[in-house]
mmCIF file of the N, C-alpha and C atoms, coordinates in Angstrom:
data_MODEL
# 
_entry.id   MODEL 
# 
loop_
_atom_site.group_PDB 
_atom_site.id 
_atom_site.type_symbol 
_atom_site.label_atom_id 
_atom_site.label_alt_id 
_atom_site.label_comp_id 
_atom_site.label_asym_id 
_atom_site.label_entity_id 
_atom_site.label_seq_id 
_atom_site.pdbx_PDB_ins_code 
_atom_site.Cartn_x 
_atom_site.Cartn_y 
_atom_site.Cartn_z 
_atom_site.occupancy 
_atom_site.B_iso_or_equiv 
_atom_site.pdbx_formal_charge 
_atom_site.auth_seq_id 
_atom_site.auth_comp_id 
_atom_site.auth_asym_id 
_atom_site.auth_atom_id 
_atom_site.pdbx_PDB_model_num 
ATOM 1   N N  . UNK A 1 1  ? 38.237 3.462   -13.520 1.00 0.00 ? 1  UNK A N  1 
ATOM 2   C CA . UNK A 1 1  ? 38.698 3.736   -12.177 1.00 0.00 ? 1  UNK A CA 1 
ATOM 3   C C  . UNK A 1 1  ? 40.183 3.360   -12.068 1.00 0.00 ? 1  UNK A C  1 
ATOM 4   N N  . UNK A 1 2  ? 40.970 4.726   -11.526 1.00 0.00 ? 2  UNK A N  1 
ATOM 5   C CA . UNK A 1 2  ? 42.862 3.764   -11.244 1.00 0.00 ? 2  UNK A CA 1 
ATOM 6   C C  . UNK A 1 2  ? 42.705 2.801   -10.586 1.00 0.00 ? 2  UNK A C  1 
ATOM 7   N N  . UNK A 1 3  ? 43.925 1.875   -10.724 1.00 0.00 ? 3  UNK A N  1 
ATOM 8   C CA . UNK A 1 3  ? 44.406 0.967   -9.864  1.00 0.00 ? 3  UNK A CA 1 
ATOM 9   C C  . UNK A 1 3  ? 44.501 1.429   -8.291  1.00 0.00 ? 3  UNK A C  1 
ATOM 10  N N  . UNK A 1 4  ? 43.989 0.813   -6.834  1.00 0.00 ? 4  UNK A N  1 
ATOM 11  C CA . UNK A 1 4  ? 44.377 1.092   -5.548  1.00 0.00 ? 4  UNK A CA 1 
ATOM 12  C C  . UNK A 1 4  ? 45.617 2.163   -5.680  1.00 0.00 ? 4  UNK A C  1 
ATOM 13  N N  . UNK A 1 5  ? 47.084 1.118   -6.021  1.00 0.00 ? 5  UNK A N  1 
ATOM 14  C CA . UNK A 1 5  ? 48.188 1.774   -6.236  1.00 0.00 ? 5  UNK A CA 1 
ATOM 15  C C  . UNK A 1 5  ? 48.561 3.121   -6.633  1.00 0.00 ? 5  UNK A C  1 
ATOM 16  N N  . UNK A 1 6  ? 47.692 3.057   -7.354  1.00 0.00 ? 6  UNK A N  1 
ATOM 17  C CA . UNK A 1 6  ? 47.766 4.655   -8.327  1.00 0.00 ? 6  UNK A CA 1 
ATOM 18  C C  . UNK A 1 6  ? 46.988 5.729   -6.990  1.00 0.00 ? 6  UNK A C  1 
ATOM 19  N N  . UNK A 1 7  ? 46.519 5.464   -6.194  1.00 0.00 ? 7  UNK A N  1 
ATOM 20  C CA . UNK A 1 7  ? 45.603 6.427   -5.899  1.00 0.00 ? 7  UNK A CA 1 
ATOM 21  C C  . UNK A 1 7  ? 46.552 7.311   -4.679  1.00 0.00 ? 7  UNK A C  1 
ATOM 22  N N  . UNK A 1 8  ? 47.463 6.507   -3.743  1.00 0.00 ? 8  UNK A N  1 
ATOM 23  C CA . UNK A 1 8  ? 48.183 6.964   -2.978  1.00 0.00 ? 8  UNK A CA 1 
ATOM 24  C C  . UNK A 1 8  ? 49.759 6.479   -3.354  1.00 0.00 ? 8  UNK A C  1 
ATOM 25  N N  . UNK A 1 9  ? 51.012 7.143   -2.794  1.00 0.00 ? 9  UNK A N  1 
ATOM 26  C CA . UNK A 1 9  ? 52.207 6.590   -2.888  1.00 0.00 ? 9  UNK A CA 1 
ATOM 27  C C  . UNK A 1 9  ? 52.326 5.586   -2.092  1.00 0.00 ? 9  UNK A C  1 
ATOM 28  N N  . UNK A 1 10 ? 51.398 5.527   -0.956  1.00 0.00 ? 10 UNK A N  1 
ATOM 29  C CA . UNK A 1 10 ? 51.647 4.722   0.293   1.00 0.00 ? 10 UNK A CA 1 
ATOM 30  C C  . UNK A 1 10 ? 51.292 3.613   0.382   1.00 0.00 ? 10 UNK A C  1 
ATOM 31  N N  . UNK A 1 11 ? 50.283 3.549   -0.587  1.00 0.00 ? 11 UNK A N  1 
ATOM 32  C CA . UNK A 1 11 ? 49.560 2.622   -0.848  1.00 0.00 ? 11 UNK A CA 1 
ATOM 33  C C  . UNK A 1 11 ? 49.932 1.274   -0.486  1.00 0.00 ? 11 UNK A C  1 
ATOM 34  N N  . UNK A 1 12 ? 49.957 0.361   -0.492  1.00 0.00 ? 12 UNK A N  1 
ATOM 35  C CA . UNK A 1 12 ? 50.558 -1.625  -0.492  1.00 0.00 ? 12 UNK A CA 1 
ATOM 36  C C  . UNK A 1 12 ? 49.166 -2.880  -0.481  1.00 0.00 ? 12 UNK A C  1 
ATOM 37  N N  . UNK A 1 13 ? 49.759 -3.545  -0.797  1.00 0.00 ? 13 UNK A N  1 
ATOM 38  C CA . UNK A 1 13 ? 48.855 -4.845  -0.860  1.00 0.00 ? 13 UNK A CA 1 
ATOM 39  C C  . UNK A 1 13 ? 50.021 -5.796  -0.190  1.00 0.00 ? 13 UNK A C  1 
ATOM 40  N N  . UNK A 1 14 ? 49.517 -6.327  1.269   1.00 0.00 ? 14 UNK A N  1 
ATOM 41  C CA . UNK A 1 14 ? 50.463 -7.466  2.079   1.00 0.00 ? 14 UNK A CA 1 
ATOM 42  C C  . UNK A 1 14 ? 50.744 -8.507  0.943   1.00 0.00 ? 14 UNK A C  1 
ATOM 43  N N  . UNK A 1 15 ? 49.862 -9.028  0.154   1.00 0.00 ? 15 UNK A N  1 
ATOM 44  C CA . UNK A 1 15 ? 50.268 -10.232 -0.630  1.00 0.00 ? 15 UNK A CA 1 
ATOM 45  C C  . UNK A 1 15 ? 51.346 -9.844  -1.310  1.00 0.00 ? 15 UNK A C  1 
ATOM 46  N N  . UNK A 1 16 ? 51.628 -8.498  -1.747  1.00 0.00 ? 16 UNK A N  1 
ATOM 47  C CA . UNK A 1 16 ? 53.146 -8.145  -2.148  1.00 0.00 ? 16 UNK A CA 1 
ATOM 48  C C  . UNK A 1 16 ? 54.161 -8.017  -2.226  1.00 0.00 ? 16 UNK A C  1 
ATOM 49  N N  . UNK A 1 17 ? 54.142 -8.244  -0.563  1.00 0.00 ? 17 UNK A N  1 
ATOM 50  C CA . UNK A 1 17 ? 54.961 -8.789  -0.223  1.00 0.00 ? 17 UNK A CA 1 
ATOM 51  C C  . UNK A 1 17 ? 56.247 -7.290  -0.036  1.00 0.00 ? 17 UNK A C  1 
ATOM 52  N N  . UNK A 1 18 ? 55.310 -6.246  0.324   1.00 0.00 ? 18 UNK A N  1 
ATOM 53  C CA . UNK A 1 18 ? 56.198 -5.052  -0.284  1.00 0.00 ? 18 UNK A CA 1 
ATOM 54  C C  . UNK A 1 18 ? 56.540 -4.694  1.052   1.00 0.00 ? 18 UNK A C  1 
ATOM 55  N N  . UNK A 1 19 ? 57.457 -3.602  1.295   1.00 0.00 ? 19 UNK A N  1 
ATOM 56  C CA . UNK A 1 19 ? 57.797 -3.152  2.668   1.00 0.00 ? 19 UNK A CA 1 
ATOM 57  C C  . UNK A 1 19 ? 57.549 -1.267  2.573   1.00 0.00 ? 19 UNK A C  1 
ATOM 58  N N  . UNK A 1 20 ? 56.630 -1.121  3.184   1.00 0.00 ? 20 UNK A N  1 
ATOM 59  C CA . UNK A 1 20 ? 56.220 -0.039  3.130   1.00 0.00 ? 20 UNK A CA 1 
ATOM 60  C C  . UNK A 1 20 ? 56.509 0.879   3.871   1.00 0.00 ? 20 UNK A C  1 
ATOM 61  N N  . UNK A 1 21 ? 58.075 1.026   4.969   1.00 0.00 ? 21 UNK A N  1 
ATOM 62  C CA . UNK A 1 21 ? 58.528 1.649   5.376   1.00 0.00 ? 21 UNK A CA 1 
ATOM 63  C C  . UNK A 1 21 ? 58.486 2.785   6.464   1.00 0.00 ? 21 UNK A C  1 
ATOM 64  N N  . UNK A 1 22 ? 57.161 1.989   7.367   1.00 0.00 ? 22 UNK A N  1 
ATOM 65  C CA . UNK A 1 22 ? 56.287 2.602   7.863   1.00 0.00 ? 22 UNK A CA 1 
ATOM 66  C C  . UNK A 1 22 ? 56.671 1.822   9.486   1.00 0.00 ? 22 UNK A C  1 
ATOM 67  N N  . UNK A 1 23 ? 56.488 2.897   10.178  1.00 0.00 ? 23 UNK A N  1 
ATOM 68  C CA . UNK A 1 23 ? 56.819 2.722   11.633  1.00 0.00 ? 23 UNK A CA 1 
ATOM 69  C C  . UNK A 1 23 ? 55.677 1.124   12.296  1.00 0.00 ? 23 UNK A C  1 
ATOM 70  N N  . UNK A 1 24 ? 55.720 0.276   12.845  1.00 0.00 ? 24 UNK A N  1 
ATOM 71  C CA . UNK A 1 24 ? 54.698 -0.783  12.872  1.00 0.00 ? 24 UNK A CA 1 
ATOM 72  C C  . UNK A 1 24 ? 55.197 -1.585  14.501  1.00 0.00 ? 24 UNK A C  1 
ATOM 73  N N  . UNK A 1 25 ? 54.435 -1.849  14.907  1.00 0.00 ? 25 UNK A N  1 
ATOM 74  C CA . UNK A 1 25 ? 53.908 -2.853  16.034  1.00 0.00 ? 25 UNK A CA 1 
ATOM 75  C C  . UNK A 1 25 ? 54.450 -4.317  16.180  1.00 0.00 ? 25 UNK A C  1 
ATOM 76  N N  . UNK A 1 26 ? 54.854 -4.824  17.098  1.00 0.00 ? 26 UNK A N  1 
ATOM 77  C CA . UNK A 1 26 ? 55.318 -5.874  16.902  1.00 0.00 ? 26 UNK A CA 1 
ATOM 78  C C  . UNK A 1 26 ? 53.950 -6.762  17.520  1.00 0.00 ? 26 UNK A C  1 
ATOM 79  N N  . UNK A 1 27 ? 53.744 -7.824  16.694  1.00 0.00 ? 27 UNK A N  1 
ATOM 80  C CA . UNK A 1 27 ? 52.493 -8.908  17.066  1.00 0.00 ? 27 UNK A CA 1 
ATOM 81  C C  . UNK A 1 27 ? 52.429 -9.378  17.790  1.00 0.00 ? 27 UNK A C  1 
ATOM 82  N N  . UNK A 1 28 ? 53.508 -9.467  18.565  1.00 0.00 ? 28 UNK A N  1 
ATOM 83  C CA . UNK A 1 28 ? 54.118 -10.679 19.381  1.00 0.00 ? 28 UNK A CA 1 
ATOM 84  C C  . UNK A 1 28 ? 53.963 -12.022 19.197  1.00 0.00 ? 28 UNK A C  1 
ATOM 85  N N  . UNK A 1 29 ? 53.735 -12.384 18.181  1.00 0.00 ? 29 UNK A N  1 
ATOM 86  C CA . UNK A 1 29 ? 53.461 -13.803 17.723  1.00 0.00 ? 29 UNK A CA 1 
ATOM 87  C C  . UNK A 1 29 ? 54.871 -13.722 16.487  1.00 0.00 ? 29 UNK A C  1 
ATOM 88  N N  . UNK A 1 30 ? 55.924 -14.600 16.734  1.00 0.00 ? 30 UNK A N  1 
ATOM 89  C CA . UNK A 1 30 ? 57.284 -14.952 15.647  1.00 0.00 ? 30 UNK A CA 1 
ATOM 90  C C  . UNK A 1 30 ? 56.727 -15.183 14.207  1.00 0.00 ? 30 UNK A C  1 
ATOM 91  N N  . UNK A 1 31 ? 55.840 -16.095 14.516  1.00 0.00 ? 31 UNK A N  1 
ATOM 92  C CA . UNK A 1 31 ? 55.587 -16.315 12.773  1.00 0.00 ? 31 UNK A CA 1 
ATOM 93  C C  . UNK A 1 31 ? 54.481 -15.286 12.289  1.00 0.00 ? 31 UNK A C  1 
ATOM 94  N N  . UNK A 1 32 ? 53.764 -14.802 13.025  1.00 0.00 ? 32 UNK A N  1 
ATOM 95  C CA . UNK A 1 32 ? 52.873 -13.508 12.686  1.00 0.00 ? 32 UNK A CA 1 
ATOM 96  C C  . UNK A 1 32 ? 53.575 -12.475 12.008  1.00 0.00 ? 32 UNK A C  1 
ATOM 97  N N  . UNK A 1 33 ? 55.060 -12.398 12.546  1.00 0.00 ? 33 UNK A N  1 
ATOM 98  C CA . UNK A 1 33 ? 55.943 -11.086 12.621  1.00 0.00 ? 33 UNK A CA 1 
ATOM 99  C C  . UNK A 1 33 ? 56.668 -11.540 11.390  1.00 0.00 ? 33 UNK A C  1 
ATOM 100 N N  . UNK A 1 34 ? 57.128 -12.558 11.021  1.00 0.00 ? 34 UNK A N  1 
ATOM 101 C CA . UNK A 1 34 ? 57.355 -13.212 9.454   1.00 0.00 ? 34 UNK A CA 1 
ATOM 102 C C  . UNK A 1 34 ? 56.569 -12.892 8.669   1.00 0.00 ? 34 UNK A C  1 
ATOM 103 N N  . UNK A 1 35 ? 55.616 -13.032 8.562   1.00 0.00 ? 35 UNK A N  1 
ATOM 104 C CA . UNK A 1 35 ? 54.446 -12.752 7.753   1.00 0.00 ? 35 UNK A CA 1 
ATOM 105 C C  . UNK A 1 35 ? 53.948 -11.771 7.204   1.00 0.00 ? 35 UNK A C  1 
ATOM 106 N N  . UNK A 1 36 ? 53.948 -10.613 7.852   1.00 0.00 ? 36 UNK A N  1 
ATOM 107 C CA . UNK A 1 36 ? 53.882 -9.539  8.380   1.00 0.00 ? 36 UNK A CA 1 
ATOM 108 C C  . UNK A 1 36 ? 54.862 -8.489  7.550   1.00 0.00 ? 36 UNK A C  1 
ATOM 109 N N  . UNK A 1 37 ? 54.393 -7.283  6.426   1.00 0.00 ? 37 UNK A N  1 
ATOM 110 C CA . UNK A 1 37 ? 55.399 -6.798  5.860   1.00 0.00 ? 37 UNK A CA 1 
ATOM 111 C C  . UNK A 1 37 ? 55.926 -5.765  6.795   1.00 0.00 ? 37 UNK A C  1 
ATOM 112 N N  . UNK A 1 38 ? 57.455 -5.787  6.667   1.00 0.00 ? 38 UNK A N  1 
ATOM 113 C CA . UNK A 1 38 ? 58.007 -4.892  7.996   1.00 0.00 ? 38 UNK A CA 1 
ATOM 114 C C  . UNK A 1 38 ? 58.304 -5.658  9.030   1.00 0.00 ? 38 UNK A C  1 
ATOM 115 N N  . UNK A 1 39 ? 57.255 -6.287  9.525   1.00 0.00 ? 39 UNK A N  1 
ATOM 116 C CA . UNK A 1 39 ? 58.008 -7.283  10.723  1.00 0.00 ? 39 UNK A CA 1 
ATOM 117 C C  . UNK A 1 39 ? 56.430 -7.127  11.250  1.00 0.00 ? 39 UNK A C  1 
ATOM 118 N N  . UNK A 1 40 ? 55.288 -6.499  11.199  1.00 0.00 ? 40 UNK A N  1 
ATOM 119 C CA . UNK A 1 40 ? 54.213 -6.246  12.269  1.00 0.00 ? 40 UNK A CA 1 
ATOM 120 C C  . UNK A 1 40 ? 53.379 -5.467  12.004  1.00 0.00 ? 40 UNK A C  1 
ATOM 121 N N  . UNK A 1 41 ? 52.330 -4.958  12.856  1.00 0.00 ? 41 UNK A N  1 
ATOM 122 C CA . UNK A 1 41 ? 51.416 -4.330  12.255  1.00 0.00 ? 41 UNK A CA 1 
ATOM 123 C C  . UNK A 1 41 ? 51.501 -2.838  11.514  1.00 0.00 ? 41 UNK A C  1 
ATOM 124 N N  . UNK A 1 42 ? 51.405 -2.469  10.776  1.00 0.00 ? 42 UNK A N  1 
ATOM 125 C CA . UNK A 1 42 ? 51.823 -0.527  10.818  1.00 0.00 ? 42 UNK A CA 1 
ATOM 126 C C  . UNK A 1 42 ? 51.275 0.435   11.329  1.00 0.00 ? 42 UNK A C  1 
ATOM 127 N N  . UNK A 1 43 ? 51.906 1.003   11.906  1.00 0.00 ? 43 UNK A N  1 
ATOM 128 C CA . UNK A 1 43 ? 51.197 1.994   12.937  1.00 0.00 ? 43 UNK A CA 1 
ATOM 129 C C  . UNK A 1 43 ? 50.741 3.389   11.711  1.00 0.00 ? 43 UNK A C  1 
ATOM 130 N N  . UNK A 1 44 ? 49.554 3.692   12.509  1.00 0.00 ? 44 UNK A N  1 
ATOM 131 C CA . UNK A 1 44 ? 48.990 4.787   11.875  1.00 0.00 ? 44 UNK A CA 1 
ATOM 132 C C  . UNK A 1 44 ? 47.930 4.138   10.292  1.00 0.00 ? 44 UNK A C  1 
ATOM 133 N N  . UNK A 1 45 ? 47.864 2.791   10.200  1.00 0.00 ? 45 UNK A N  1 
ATOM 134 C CA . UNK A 1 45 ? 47.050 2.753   8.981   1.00 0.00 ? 45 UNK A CA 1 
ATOM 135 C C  . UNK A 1 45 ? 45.547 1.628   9.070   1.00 0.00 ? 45 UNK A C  1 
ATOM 136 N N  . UNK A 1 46 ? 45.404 1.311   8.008   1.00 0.00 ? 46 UNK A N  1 
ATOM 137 C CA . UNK A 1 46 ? 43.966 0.068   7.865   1.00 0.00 ? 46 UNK A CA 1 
ATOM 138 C C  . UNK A 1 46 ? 44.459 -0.848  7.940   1.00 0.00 ? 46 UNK A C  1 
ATOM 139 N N  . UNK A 1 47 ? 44.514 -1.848  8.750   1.00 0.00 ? 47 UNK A N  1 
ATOM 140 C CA . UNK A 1 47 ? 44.523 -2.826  8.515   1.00 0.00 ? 47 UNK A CA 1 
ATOM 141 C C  . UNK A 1 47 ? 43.232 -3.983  8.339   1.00 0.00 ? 47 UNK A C  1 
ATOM 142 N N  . UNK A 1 48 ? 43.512 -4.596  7.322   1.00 0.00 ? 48 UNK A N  1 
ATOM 143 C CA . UNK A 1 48 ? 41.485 -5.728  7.001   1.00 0.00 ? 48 UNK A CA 1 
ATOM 144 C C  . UNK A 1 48 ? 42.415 -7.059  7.014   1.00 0.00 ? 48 UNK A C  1 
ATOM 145 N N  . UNK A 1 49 ? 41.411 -7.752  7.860   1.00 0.00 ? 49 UNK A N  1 
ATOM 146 C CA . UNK A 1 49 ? 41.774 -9.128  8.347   1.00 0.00 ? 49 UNK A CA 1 
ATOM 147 C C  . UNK A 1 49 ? 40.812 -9.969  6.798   1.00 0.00 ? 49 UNK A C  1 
ATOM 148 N N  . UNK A 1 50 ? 41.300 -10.577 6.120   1.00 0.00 ? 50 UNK A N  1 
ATOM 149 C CA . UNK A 1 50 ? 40.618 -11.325 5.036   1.00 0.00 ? 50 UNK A CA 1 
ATOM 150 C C  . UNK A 1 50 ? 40.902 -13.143 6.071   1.00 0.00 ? 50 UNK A C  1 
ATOM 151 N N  . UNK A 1 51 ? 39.871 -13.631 6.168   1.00 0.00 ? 51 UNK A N  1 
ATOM 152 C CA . UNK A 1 51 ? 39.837 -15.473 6.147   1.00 0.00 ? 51 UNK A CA 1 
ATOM 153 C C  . UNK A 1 51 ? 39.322 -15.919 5.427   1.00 0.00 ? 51 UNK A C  1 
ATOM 154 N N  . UNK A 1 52 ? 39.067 -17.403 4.760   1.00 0.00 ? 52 UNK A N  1 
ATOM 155 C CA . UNK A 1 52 ? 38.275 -17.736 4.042   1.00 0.00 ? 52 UNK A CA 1 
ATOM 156 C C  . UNK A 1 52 ? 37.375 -18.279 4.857   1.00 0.00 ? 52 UNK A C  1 
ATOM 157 N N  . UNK A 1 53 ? 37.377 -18.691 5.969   1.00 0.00 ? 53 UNK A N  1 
ATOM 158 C CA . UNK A 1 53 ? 36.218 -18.922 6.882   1.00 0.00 ? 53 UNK A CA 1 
ATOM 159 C C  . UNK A 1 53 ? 35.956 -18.288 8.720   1.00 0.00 ? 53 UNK A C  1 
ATOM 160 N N  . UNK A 1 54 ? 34.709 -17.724 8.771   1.00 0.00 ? 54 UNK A N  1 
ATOM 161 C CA . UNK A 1 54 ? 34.502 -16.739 9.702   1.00 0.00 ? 54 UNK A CA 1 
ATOM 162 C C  . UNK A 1 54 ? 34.262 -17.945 11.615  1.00 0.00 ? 54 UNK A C  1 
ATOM 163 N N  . UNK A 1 55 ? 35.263 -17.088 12.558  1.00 0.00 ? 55 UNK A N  1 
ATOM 164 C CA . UNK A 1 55 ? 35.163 -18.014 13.720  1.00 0.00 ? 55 UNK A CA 1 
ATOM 165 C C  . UNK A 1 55 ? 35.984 -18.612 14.300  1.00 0.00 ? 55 UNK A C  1 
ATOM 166 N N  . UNK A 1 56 ? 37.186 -18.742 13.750  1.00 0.00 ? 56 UNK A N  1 
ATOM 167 C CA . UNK A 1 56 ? 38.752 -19.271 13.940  1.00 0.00 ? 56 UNK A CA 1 
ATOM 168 C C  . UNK A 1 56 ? 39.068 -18.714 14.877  1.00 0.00 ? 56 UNK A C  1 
ATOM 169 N N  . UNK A 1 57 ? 38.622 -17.222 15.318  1.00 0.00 ? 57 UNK A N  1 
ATOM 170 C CA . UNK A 1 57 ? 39.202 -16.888 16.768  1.00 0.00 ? 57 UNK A CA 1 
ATOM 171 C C  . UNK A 1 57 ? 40.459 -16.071 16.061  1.00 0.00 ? 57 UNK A C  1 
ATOM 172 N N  . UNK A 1 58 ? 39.859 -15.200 14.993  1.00 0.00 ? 58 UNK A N  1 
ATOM 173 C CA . UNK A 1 58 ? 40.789 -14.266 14.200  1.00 0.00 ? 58 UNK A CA 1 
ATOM 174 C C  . UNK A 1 58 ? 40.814 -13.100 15.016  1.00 0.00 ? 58 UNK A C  1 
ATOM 175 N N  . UNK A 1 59 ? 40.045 -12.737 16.082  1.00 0.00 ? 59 UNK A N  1 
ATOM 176 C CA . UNK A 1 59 ? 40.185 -11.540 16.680  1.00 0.00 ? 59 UNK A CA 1 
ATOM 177 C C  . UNK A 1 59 ? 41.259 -11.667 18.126  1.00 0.00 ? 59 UNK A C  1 
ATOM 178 N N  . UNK A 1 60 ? 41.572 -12.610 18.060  1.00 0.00 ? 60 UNK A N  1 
ATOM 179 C CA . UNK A 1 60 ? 42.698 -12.896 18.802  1.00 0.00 ? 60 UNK A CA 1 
ATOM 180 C C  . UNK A 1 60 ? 43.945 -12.445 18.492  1.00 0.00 ? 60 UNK A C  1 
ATOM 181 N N  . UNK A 1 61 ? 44.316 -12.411 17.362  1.00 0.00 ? 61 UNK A N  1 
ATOM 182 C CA . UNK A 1 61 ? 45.180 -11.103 16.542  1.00 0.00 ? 61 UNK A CA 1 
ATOM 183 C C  . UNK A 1 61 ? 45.534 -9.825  17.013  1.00 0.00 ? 61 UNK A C  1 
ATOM 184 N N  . UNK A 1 62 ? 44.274 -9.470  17.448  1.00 0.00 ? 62 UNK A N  1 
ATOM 185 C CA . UNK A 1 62 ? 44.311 -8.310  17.769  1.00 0.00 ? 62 UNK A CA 1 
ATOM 186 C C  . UNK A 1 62 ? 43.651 -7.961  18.571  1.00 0.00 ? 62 UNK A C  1 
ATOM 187 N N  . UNK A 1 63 ? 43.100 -8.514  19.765  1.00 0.00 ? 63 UNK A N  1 
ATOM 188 C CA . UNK A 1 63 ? 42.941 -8.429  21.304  1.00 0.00 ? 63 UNK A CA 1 
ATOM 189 C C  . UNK A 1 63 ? 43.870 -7.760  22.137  1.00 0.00 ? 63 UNK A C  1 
ATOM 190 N N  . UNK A 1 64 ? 45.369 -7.909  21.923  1.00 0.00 ? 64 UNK A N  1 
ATOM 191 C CA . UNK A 1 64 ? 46.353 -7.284  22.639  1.00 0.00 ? 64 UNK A CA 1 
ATOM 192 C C  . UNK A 1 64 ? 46.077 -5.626  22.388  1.00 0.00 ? 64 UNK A C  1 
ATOM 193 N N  . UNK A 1 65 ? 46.018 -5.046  21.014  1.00 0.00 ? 65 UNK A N  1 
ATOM 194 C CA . UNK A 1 65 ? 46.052 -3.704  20.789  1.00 0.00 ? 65 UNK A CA 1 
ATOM 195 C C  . UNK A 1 65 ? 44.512 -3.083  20.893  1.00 0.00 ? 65 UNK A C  1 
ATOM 196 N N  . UNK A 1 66 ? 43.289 -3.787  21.260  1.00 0.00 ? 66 UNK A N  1 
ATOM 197 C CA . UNK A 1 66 ? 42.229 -2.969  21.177  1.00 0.00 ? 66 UNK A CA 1 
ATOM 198 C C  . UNK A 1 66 ? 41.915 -2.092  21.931  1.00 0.00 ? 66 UNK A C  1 
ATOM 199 N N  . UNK A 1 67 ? 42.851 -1.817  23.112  1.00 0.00 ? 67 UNK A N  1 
ATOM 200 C CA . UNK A 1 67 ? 42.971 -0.559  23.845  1.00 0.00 ? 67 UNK A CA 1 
ATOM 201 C C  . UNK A 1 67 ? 43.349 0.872   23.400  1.00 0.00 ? 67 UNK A C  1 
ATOM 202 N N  . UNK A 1 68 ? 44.451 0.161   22.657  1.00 0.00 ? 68 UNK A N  1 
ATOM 203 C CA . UNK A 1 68 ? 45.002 1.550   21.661  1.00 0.00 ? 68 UNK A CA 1 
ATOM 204 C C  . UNK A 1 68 ? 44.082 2.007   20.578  1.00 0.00 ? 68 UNK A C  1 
ATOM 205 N N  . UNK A 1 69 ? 43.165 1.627   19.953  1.00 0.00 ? 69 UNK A N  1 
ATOM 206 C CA . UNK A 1 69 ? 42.466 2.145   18.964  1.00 0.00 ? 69 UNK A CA 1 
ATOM 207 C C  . UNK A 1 69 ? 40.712 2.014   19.117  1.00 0.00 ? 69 UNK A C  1 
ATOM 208 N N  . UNK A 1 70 ? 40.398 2.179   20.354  1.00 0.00 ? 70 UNK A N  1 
ATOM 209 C CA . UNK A 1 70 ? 39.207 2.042   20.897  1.00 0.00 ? 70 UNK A CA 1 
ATOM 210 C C  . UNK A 1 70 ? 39.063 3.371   22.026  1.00 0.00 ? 70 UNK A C  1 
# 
């Protein structure tokens, strides 16, 4: 099976820290937006929330935008 990478040009992995040049959302959270390749979320794609533990109140993230994609 290819690599993710191989399968689209568009492809990215956040831990990569790569900038994928893609129009994106601002978090409104400063250090979210650090973090964040581009500055924020990218508009138009997947984004998967990974934690190592479930309940932290990770959907708080993204409470502001669940209007737009609901």
């Amino acid at each position: 099976m290819a690599a993710p990478e191989a399968l689209h040009p568009s492809f990215w992995r956040a831990s990569q820290l790569a900038r994928s040049g893609t129009r994106c959302v601002d978090p409104r959270h400063a250090a979210l937006s650090f973090q964040l390749p581009d500055g924020g979320w990218p508009v138009g794609t997947l984004v998967e929330l990974l934690q190592q533990q479930h309940g932290i109140d990770e959907m708080r993230l993204l409470r502001p935008y669940g209007h737009t994609v609901l």
